[in-house]
Backbone bond lengths (Angstrom), bond angles and torsions (degrees), N, CA, C in turn:
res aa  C-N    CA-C-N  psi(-1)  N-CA   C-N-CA  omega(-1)  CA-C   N-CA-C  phi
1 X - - - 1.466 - - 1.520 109.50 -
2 X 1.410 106.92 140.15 1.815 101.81 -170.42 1.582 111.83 -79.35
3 X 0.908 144.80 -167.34 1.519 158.60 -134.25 1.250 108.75 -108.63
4 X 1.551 94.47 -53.15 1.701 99.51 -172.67 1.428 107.15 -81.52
5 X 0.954 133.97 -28.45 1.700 150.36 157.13 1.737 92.06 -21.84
6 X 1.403 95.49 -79.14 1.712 107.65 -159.50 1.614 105.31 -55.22
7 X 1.385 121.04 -42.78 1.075 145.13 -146.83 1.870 100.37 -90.19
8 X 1.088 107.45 -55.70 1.666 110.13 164.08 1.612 115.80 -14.26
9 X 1.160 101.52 -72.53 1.968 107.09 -161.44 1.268 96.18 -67.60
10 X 1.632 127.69 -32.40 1.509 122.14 -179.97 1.542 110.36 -68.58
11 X 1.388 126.96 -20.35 1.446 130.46 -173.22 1.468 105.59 -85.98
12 X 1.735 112.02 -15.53 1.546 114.71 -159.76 1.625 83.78 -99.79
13 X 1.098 133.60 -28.27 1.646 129.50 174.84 1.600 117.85 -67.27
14 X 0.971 110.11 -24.27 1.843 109.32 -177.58 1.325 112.36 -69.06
15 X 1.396 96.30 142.05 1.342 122.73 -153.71 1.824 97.17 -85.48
16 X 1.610 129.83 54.51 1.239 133.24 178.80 1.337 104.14 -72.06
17 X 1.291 119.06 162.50 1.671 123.78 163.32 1.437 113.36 -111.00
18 X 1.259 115.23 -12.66 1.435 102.23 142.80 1.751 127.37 -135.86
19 X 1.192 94.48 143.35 1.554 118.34 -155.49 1.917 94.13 -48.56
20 X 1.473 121.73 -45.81 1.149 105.96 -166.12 1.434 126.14 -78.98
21 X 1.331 109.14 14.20 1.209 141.37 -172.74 1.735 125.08 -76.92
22 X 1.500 84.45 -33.11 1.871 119.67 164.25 1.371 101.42 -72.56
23 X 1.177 115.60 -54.63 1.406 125.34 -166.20 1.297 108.68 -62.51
24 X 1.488 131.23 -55.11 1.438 127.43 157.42 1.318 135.74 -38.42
25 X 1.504 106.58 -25.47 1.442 108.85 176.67 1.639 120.20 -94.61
26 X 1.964 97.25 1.41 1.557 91.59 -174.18 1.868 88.15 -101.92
27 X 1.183 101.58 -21.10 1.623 97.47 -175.23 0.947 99.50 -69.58
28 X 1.372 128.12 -69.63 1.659 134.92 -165.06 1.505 117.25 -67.15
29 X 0.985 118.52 -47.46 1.302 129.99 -171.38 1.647 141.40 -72.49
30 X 1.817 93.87 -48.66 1.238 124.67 -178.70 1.815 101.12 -101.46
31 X 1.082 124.36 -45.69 1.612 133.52 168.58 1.740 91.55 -50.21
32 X 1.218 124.46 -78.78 1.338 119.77 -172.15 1.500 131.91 -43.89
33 X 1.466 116.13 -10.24 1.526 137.26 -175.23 1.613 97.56 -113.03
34 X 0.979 129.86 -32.98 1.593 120.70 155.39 1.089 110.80 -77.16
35 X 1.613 148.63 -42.83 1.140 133.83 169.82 1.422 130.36 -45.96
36 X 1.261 125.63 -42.87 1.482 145.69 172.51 1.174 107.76 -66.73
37 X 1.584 127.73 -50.24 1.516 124.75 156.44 1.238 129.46 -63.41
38 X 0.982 112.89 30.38 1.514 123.32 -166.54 1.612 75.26 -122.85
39 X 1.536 110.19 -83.54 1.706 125.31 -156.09 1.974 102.98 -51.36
40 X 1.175 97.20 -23.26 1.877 110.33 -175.65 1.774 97.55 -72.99
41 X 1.012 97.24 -56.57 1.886 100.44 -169.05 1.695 94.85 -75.53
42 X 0.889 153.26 -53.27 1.806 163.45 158.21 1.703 90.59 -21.18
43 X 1.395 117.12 -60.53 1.619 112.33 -164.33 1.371 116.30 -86.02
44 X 1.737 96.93 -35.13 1.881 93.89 168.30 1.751 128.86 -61.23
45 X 1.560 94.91 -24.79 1.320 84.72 169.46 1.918 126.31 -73.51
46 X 1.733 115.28 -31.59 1.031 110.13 178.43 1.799 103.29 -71.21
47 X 1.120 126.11 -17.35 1.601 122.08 -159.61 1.116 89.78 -89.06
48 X 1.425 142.82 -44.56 1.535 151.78 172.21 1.553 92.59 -41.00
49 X 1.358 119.61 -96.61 1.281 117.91 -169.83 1.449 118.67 -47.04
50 X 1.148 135.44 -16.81 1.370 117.83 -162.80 2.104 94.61 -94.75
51 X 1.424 95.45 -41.90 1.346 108.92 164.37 1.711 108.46 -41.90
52 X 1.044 112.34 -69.34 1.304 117.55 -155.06 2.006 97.50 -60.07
53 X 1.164 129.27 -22.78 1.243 130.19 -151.57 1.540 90.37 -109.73
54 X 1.563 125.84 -40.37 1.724 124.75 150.76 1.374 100.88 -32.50
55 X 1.494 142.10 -75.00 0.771 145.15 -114.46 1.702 106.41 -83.73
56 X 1.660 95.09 -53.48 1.564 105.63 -162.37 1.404 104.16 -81.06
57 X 1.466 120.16 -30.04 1.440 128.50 176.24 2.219 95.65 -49.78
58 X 1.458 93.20 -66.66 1.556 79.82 177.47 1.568 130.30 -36.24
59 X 1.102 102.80 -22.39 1.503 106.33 -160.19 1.680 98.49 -93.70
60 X 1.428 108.04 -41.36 1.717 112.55 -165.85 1.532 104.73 -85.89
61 X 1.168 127.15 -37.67 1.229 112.17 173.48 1.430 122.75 -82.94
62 X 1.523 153.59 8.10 1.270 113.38 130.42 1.565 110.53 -77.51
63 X 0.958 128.24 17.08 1.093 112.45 -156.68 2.111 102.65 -97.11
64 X 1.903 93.58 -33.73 1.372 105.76 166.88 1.991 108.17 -62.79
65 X 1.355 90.01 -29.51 1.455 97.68 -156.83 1.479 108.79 -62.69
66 X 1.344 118.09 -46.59 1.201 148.50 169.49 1.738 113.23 -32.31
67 X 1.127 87.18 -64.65 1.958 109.49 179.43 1.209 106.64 -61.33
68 X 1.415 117.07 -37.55 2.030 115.88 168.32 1.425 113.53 -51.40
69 X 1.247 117.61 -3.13 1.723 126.55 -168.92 1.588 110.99 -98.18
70 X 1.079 100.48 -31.73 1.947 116.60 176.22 1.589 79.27 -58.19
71 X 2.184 75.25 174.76 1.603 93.93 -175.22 1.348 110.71 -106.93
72 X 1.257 103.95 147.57 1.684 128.01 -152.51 1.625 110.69 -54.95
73 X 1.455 110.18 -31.83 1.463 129.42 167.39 2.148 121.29 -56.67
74 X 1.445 89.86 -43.81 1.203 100.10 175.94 1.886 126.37 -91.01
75 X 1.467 80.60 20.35 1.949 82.53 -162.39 1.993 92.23 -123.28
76 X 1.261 122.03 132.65 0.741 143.46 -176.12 2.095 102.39 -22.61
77 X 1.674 122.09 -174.70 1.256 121.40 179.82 1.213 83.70 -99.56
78 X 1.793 124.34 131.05 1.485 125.16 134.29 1.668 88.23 111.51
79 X 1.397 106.15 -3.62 1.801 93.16 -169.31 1.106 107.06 -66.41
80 X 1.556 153.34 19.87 1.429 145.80 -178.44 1.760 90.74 -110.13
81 X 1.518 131.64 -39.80 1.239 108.19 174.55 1.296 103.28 -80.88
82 X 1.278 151.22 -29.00 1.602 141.29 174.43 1.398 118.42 -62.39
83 X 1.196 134.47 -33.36 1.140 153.11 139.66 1.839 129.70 -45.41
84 X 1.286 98.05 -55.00 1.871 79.45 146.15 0.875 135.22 -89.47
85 X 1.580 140.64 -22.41 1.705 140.58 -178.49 1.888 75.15 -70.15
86 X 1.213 136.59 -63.32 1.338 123.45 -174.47 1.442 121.24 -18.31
87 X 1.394 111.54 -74.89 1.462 145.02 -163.34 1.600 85.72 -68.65
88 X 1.490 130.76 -41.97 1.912 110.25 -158.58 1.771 75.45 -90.50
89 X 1.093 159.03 -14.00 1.398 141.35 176.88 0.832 113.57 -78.83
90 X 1.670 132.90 -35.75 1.242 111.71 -178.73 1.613 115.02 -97.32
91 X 1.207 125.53 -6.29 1.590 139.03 176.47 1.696 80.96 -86.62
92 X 0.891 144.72 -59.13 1.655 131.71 175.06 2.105 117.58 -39.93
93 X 1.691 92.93 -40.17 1.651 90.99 -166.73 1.911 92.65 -78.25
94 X 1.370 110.51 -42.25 1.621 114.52 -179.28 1.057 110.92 -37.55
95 X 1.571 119.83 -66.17 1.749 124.16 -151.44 1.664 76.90 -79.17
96 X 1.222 158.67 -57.85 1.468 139.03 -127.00 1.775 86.20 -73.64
97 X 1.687 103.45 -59.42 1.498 110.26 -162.99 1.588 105.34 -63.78
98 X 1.197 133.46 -0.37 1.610 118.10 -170.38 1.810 73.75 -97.07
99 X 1.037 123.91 -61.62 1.644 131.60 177.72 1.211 106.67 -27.92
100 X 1.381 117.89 -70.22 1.712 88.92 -179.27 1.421 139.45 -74.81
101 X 1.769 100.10 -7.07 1.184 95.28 -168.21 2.135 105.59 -101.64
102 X 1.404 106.96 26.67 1.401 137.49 142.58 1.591 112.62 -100.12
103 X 1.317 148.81 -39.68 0.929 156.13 -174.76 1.924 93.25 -50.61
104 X 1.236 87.50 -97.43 1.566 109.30 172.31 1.854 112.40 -42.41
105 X 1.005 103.11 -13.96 1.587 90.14 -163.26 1.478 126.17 65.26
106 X 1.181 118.77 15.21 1.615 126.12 -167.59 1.788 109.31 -35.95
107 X 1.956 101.99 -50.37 1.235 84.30 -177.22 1.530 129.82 -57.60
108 X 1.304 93.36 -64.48 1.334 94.23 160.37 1.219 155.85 14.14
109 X 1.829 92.78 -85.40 1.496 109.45 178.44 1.588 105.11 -95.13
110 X 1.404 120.53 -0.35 1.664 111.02 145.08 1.710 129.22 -75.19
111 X 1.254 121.25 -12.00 1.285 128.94 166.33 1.329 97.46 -70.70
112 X 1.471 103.71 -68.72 1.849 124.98 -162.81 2.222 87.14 -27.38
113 X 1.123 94.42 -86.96 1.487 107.57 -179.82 1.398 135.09 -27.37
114 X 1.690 109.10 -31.83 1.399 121.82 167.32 1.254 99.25 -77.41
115 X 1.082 140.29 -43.64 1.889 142.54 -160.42 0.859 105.69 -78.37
116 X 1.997 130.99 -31.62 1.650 116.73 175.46 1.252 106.88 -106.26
117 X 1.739 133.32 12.07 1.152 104.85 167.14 1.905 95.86 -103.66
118 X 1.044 135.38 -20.08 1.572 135.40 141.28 1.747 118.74 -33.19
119 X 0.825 114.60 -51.21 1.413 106.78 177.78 1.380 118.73 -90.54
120 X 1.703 124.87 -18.93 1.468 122.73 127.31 1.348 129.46 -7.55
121 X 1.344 97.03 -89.28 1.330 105.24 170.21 1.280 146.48 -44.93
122 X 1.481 113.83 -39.67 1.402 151.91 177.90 1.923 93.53 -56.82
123 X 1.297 84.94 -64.22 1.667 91.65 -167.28 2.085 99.67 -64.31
124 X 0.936 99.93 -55.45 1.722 99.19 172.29 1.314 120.70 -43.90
125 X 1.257 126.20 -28.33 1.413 131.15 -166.40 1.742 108.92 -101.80
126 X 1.505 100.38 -21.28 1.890 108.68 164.21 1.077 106.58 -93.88
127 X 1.666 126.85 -29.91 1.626 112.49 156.17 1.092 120.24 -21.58
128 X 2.063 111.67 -79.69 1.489 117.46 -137.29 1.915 89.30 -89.43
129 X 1.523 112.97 -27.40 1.657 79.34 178.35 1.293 116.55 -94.81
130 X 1.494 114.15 18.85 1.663 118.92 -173.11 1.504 122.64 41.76
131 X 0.948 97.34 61.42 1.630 121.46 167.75 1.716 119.83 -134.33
132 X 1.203 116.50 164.57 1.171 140.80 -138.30 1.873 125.89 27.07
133 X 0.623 103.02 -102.15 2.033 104.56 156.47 1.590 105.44 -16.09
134 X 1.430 104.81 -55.21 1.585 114.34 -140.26 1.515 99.20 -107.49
135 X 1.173 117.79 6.10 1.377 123.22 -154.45 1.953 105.07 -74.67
136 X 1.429 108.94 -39.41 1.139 133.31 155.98 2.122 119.74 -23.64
137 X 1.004 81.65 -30.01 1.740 93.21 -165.53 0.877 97.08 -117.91
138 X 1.808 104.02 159.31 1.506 122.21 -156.74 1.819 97.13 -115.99
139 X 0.566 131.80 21.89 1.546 133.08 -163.58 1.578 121.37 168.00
140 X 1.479 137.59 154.82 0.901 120.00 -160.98 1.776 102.10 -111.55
141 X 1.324 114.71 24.59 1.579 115.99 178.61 1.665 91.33 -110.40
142 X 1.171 131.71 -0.03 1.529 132.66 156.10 1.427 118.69 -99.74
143 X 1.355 117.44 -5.08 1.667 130.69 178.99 1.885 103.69 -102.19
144 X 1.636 84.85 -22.34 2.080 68.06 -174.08 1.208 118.25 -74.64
145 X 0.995 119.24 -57.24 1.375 112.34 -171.97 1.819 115.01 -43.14
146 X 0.926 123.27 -23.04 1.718 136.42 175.81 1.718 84.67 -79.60
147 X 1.376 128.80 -58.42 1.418 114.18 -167.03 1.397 109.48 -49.57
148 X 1.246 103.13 -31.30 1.758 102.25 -160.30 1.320 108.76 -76.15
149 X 1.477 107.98 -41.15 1.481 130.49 -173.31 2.037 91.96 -58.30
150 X 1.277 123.03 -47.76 1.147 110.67 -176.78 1.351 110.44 -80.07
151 X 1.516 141.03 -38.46 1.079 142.23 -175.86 1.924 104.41 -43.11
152 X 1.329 100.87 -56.70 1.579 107.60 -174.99 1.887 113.25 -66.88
153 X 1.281 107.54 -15.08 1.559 104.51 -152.57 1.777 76.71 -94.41
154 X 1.426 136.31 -34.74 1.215 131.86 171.15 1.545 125.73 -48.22
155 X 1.589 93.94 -55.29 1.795 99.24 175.06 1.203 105.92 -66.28
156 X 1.731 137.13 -50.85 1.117 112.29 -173.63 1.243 145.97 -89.20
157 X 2.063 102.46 13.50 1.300 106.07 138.70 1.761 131.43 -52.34
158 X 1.617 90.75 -58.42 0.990 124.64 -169.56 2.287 95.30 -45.13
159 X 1.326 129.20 -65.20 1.162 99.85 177.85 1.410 118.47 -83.48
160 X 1.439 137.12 -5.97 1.638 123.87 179.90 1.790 95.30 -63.87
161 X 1.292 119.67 -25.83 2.059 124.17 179.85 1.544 99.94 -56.29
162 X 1.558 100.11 -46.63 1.445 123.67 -148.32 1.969 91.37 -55.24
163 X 1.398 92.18 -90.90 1.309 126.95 177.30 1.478 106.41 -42.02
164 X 1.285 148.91 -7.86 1.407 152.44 -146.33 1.524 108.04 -154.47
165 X 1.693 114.55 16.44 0.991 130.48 -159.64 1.650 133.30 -13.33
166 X 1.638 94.60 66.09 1.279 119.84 168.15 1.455 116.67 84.83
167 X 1.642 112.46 9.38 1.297 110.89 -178.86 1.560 114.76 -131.39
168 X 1.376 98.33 38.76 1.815 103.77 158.66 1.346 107.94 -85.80
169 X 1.236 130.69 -25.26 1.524 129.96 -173.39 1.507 102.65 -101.73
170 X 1.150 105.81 -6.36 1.975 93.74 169.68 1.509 107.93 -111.66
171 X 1.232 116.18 16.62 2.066 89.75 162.16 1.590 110.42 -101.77
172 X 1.600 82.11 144.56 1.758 108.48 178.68 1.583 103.53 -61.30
173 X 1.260 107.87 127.31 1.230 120.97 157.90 2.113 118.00 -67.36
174 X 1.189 108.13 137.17 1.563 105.51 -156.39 1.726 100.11 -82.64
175 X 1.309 106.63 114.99 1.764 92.86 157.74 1.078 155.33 -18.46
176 X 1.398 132.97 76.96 1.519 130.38 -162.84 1.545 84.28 -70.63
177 X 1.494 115.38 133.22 1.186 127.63 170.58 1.526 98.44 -86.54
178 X 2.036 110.20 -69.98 1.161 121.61 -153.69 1.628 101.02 -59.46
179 X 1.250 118.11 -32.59 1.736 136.80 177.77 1.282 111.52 -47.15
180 X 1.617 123.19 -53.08 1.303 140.54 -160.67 1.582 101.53 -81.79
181 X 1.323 110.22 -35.30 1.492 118.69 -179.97 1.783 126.77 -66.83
182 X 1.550 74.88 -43.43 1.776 87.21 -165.88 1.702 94.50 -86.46
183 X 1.535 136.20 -13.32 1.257 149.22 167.01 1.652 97.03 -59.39
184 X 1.222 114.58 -62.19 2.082 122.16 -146.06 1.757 71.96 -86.36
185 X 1.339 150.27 -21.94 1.512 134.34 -167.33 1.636 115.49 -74.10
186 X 1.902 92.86 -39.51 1.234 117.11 177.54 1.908 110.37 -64.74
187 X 0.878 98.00 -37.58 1.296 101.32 -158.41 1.922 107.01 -74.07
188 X 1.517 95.87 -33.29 1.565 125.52 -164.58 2.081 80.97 -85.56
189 X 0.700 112.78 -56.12 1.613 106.82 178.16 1.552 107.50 -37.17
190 X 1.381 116.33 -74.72 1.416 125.38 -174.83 1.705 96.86 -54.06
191 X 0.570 125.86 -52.30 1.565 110.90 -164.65 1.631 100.92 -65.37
192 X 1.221 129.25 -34.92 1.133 130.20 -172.83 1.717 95.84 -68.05
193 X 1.159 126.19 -39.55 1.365 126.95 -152.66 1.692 83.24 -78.37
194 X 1.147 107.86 -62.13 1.770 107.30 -179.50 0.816 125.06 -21.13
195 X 1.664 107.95 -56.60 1.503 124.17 -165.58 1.592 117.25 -60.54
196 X 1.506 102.39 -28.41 1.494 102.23 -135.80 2.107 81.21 -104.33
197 X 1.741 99.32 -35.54 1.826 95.32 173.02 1.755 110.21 -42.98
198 X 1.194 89.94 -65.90 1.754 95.52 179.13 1.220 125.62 -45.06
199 X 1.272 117.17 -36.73 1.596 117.13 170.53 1.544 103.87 -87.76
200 X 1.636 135.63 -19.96 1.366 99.20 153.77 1.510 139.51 -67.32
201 X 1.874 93.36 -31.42 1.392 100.01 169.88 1.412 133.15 -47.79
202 X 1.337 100.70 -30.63 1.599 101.61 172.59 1.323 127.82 -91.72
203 X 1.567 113.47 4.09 1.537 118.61 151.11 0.960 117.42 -71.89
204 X 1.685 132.04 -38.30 1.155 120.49 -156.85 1.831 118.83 -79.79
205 X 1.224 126.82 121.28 1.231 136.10 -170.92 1.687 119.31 -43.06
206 X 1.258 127.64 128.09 1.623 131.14 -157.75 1.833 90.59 -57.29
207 X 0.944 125.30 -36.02 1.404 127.06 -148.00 1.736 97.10 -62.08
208 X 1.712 102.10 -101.69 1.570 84.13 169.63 1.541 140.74 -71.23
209 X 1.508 86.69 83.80 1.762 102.12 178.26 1.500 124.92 -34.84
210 X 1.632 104.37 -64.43 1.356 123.98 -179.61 1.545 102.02 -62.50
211 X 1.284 137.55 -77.95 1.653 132.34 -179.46 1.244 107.73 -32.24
212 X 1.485 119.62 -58.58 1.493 121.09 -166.24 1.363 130.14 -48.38
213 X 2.025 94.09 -37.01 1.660 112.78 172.65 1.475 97.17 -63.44
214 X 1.305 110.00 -74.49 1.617 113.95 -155.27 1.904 105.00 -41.17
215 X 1.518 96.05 -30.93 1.680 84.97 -178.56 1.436 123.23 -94.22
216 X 1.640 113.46 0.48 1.762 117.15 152.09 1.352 89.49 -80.60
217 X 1.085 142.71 -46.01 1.923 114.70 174.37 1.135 124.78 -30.36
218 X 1.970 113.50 -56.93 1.422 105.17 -173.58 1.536 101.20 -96.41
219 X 1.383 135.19 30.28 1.305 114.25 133.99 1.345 124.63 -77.03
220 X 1.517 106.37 -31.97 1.540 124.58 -149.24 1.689 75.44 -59.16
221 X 1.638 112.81 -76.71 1.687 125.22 -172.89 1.386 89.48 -17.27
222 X 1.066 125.85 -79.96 1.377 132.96 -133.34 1.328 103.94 -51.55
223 X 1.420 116.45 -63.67 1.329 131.16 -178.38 1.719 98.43 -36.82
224 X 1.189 103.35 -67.68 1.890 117.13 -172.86 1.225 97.76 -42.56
225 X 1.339 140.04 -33.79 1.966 134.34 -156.03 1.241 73.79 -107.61
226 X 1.480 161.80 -35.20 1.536 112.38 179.57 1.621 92.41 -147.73
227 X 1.349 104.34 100.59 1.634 126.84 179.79 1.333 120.51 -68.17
228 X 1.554 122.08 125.16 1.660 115.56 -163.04 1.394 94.38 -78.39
229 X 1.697 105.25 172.00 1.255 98.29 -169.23 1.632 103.45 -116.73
230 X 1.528 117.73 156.04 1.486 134.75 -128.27 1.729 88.81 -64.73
231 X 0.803 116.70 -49.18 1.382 118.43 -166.25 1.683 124.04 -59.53
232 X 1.591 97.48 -17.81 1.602 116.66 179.12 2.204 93.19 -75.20
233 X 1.892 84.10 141.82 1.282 79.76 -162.53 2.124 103.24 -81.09
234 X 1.146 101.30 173.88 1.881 93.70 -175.31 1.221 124.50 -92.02
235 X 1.543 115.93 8.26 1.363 144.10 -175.08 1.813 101.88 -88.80
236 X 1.587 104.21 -42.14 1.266 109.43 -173.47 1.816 102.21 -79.06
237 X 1.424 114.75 -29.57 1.484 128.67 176.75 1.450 114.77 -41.92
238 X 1.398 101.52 -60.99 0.960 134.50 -170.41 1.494 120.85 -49.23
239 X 1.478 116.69 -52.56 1.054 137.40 174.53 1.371 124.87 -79.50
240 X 1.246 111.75 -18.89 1.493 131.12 166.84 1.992 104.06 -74.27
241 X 1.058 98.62 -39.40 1.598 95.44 175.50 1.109 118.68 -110.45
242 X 1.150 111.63 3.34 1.940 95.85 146.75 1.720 122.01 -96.74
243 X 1.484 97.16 6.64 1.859 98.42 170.86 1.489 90.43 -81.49
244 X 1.468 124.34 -72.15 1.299 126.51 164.84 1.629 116.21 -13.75
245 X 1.068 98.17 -84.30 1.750 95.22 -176.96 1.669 105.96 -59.11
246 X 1.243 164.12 18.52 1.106 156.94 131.27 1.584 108.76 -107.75
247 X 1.067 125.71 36.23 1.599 127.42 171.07 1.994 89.57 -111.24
248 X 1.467 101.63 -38.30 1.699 123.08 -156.81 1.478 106.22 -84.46
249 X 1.806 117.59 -29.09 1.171 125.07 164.78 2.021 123.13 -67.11
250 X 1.574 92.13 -46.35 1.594 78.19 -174.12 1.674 99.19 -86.26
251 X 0.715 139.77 -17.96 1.564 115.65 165.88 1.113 142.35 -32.85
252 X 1.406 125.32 107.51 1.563 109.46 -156.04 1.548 134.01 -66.67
């Protein structure tokens, strides 16, 4: 029995507040999970057969091919012309059927079809008992609108794959070189700045607390208004701002 069959009387029980609300979920929802099972069983049968005729062709023709190697005495009358019209028929049915079933995309769009009428379902079945996703909510007239929102965000993956034949989700995004650089510079800055506050902080003497901070402040600034550059090592940093930070301490 199909899906929407079973699934019907459970859509006619929900507790909606408005009635046409049912109605959307048998049009949209339940129509769309028979539709896809429709196009799934339609494609498995050509992917079945074209498969199945890939398959055995592999197997029978070396296998004819092989037997052309015996000796000519021991091999039937005429078996070298039965044996090639053999061998060019079935290397003829192979290359056509591996061809269409690249042509068409069969495999493909027989996966494609099992995965959205599976995750259909999946999502329909945490709908009505409000669990996982939905688990959050107390009722399912506070879950629909999220159902719907997912119902649609599925199909219209499901055809930009369709229509884009399976290669919107496989192009490489291009290397920002200058992006990646001036990102890891930024990042290598702050840590340097980190590094180097903390190790002034711990020069500066417990006594004058308050002065001592305010004057790792105007190193900290300082450093920040003109930032060494990444390649300078942090040993040399380092030492540059603790002349600074003890030039800034004894000052009265």
């Amino acid at each position: 029995m199909e899906f929407s069959k079973n699934v019907a009387g459970i859509v006619d029980e929900l507790d909606l507040e408005k009635s046409y609300d049912k109605s959307i979920i048998k049009f949209r929802f339940l129509d769309e999970i028979s539709f896809y099972e429709e196009k799934r069983d339609h494609t498995k049968k050509y992917y079945n057969a074209f498969r199945f005729i890939v398959t055995t062709g592999s197997i029978l023709l070396p296998a004819i091919l092989s037997m052309g190697q015996m000796d000519p005495n021991k091999l039937p009358k005429n078996f070298d012309m039965v044996s090639y019209w053999t061998s060019w028929t079935i290397s003829l049915l192979v290359t056509a059927s591996n061809g269409f079933l690249q042509l068409f995309s069969l495999d493909k769009n027989y996966f494609s079809y099992s995965m959205v009428v599976e995750q259909l379902k999946t999502e329909g079945w945490q709908f009505f008992g409000l669990s996982g996703k939905y688990e959050d909510y107390e009722t399912h007239q506070q879950a629909y609108k999220v159902f719907s929102k997912s119902i649609e965000s599925i199909k219209r993956k499901q055809v930009e794959q369709e229509f884009s034949n399976g290669k919107g989700d496989s192009k490489k995004k291009k290397f920002d070189f200058q992006g990646e650089m001036k990102k890891f510079s930024q990042e290598q800055q702050i840590k340097t700045i980190e590094h180097v506050k903390q190790k002034v902080i711990e020069t500066i003497p417990p006594e004058p607390l308050v002065n001592g901070q305010d004057k790792v402040q105007t190193v900290v600034e300082t450093i920040q208004s003109t930032p060494p550059p990444i390649s300078q090592k942090v040993d040399g940093v380092q030492e540059n701002i603790q002349e600074k930070a003890d030039t800034e301490i004894k000052k009265p």
